[in-house]
C-alpha positions in Angstrom: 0.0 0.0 0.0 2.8 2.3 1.3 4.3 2.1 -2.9 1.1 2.6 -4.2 0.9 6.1 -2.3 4.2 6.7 -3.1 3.7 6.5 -7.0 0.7 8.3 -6.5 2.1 11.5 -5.2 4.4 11.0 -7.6 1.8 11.2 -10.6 -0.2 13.8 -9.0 3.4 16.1 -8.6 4.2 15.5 -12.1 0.5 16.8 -13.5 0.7 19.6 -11.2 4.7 20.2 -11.9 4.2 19.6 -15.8 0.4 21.7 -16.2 1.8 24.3 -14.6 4.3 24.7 -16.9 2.4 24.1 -19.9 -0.2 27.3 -18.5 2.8 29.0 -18.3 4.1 28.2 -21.6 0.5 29.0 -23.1 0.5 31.8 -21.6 3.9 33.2 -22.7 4.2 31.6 -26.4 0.4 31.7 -27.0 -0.8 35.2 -25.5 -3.3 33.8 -23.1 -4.6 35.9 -20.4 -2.6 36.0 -17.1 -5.1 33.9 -15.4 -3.3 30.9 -17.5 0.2 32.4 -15.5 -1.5 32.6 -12.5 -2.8 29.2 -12.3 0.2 28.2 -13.8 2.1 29.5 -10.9 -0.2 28.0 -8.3 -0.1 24.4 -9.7 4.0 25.2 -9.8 3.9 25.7 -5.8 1.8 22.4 -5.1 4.3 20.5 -7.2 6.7 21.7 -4.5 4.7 20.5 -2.3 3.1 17.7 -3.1 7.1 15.2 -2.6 6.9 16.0 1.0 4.0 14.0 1.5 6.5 10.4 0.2 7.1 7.9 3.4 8.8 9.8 6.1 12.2 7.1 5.5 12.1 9.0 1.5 15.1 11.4 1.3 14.9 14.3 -0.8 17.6 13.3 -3.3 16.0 10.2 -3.8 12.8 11.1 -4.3 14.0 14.1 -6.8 16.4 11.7 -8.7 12.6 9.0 -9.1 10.4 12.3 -9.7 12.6 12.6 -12.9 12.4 9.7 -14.6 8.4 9.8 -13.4 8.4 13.4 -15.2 10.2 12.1 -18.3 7.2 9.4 -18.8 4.5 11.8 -17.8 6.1 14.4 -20.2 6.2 11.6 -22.8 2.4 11.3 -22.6 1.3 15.0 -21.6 2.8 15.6 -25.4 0.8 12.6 -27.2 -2.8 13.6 -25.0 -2.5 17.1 -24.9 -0.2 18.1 -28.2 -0.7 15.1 -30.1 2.8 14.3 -30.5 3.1 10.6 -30.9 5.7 9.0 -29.5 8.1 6.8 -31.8 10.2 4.1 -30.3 12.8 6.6 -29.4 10.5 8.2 -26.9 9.4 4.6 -25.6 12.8 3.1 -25.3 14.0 6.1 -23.6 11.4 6.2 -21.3 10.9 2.9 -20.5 15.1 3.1 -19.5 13.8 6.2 -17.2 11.4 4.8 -14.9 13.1 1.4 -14.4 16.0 3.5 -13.2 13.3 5.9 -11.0 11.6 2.6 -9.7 15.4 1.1 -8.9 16.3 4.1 -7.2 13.5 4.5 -5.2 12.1 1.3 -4.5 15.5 -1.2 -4.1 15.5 -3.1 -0.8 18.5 -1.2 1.0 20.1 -3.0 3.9 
């Protein structure tokens, strides 16, 4: 149960981390109205937030070094679902080499 929460808050960080920059982005490259900045800004500070709630025994290096490779999968998708950017094998392979290395990181039994 304990690594279910744990990928959880991951997830939930990387929408907040990765929408947050793409309101920002919108707003910058695209014109929108400041209330895309704003909320952009807001969803930036949860993201901050939101890796202190990993198991008390989670240090922050750790837990930064797995939030990448999390953020490199989540970025992977965010640009097929949201941009439409299908991802080739590159993207996949790449990927799929990230979050073993997150989950190894993370997750190894450490004596």
């Amino acid at each position: 149960m304990e690594m279910i929460k744990s990928i959880f808050y991951f997830v939930l960080a990387g929408i907040f981390e990765i929408g947050g920059g793409y309101l920002v982005w919108i707003w910058l490259r695209e014109g929108k109205s400041m209330i895309y900045a704003v909320t952009g800004a807001v969803a930036l500070i949860l993201y901050g937030v939101i890796p202190t709630l990993q198991p008390s025994n989670a240090n922050f290096g750790r837990v930064y070094a797995t939030y990448g490779g999390i953020f490199i999968i989540l970025s992977i998708l965010w640009g097929w679902k949201i941009d439409n950017i299908i991802p080739d094998k590159f993207d996949l392979i790449g990927g799929t080499i990230a979050v073993i290395g997150a989950a190894i990181i993370i997750y190894a039994p450490r004596g």
